[in-house]
Biotite code that builds the C-alpha atoms (Angstrom):
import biotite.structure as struc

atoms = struc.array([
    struc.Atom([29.743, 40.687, -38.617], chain_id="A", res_id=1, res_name="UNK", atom_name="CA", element="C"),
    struc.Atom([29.379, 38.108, -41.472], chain_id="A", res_id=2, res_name="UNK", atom_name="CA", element="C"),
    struc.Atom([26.489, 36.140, -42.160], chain_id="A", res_id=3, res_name="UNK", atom_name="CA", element="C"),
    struc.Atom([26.987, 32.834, -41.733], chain_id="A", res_id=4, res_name="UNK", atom_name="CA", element="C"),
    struc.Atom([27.178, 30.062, -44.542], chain_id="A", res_id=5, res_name="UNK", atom_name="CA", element="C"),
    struc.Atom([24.733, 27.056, -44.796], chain_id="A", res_id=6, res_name="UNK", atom_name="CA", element="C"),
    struc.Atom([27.861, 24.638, -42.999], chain_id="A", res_id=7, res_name="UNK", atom_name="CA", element="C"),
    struc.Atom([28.245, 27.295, -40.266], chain_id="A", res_id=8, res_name="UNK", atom_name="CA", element="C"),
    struc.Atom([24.611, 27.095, -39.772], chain_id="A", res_id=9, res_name="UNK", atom_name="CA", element="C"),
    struc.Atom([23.800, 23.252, -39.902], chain_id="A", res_id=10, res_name="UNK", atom_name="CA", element="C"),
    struc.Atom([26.684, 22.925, -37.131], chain_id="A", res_id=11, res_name="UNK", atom_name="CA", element="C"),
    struc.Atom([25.655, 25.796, -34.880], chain_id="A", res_id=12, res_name="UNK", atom_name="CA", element="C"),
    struc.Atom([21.844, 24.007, -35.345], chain_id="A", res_id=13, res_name="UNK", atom_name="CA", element="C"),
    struc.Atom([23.562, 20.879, -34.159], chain_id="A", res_id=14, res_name="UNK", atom_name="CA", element="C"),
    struc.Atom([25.296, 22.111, -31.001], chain_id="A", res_id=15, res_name="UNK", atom_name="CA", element="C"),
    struc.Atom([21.971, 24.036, -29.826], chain_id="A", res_id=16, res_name="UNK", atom_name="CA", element="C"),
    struc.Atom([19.843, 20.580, -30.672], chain_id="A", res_id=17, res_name="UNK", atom_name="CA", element="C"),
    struc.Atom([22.519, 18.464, -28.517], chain_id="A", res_id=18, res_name="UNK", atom_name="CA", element="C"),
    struc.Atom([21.824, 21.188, -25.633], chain_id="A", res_id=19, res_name="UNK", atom_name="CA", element="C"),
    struc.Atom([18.080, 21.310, -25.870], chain_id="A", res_id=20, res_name="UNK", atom_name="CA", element="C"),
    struc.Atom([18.013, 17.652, -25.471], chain_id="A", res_id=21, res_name="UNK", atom_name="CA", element="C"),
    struc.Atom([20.651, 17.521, -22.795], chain_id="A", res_id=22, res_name="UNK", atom_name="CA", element="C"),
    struc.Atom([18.156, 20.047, -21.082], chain_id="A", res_id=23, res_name="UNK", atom_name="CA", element="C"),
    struc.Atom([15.131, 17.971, -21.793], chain_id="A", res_id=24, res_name="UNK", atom_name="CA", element="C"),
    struc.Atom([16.712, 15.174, -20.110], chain_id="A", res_id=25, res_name="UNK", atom_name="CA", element="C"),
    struc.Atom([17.925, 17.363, -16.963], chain_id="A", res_id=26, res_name="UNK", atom_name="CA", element="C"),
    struc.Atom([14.089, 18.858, -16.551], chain_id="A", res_id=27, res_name="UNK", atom_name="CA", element="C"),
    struc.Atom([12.702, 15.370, -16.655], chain_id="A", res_id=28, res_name="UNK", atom_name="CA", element="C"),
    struc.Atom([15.516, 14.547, -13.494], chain_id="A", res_id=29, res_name="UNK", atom_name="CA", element="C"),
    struc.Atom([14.923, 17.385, -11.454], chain_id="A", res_id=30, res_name="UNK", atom_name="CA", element="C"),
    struc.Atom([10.948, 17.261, -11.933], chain_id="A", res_id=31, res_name="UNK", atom_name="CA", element="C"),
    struc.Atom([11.177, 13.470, -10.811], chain_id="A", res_id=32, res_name="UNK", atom_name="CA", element="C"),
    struc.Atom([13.270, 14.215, -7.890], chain_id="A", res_id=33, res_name="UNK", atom_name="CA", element="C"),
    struc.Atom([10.850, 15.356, -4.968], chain_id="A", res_id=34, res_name="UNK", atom_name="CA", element="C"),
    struc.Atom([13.333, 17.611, -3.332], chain_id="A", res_id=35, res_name="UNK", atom_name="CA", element="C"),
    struc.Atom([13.961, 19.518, -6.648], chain_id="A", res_id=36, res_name="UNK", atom_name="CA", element="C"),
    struc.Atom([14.573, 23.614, -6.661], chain_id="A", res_id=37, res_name="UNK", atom_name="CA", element="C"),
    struc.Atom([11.459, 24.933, -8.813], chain_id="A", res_id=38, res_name="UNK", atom_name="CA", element="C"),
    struc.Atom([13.375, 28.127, -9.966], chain_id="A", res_id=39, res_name="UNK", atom_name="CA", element="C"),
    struc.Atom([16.159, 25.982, -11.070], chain_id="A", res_id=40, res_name="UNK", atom_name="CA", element="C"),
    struc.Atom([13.386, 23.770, -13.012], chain_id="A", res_id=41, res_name="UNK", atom_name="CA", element="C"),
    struc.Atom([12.031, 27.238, -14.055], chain_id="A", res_id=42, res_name="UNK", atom_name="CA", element="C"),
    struc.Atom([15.096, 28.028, -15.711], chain_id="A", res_id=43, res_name="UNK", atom_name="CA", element="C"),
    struc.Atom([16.031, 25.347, -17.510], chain_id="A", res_id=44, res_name="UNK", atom_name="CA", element="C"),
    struc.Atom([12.876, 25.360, -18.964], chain_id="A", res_id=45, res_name="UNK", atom_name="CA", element="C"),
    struc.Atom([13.865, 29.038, -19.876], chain_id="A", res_id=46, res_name="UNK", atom_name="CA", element="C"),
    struc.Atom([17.072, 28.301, -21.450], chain_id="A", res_id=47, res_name="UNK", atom_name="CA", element="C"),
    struc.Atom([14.998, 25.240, -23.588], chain_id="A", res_id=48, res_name="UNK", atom_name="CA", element="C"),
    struc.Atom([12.258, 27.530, -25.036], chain_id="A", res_id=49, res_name="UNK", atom_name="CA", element="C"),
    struc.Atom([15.362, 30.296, -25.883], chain_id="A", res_id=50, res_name="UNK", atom_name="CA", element="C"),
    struc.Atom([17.155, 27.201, -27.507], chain_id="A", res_id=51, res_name="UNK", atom_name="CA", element="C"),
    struc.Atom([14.024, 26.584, -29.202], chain_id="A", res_id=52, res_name="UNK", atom_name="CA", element="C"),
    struc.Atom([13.817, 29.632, -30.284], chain_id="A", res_id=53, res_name="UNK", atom_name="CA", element="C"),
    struc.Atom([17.176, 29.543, -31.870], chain_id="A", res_id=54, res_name="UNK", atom_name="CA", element="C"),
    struc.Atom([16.503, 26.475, -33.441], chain_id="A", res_id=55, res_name="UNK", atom_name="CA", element="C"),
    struc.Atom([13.574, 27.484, -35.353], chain_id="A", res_id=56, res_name="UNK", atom_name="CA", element="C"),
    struc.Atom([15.451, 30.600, -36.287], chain_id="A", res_id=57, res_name="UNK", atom_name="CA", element="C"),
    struc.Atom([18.638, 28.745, -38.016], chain_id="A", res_id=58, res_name="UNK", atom_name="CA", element="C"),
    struc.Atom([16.274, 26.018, -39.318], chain_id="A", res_id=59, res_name="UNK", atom_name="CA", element="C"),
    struc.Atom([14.708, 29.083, -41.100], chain_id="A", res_id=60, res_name="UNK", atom_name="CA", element="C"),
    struc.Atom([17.684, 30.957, -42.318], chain_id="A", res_id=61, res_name="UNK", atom_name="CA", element="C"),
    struc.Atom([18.671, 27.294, -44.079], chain_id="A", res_id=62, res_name="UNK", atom_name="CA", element="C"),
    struc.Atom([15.566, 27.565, -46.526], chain_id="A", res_id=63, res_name="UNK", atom_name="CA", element="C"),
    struc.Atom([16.677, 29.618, -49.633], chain_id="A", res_id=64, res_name="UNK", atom_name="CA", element="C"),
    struc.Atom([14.381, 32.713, -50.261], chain_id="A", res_id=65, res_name="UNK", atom_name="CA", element="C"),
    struc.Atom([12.280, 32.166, -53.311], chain_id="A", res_id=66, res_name="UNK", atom_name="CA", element="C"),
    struc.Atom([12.262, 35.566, -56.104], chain_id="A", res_id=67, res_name="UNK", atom_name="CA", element="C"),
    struc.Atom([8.646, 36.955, -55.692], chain_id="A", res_id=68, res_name="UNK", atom_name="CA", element="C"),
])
């Protein structure tokens, strides 16, 4: 497998911060509604803090590493 290039990177960072925030906004529905699934909440909250996790991966793999 290749590693990706700084373009790949910046879009695939894109898509995942369009679906954390689609998420976001789906948590903050279901929580408001009073007849809400908790396990569904439960894993959408999941899938956010994986997304997360991806994000702050990528963001990382953007920053050039510096010669010690």
């Amino acid at each position: 497998m290749q590693p990706l290039d700084s373009a790949d990177i910046a879009e695939r960072l894109s898509a995942l911060k369009r679906e954390h925030r689609a998420l976001d906004e789906e948590i903050i529905q279901r929580v408001t509604d009073l007849h809400a699934d908790e396990m569904t909440i439960k894993r959408l909250k999941k899938r956010k803090l994986l997304l997360k996790d991806c994000i702050t991966r990528l963001e990382s793999d953007l920053i050039p590493d510096e010669p010690a």
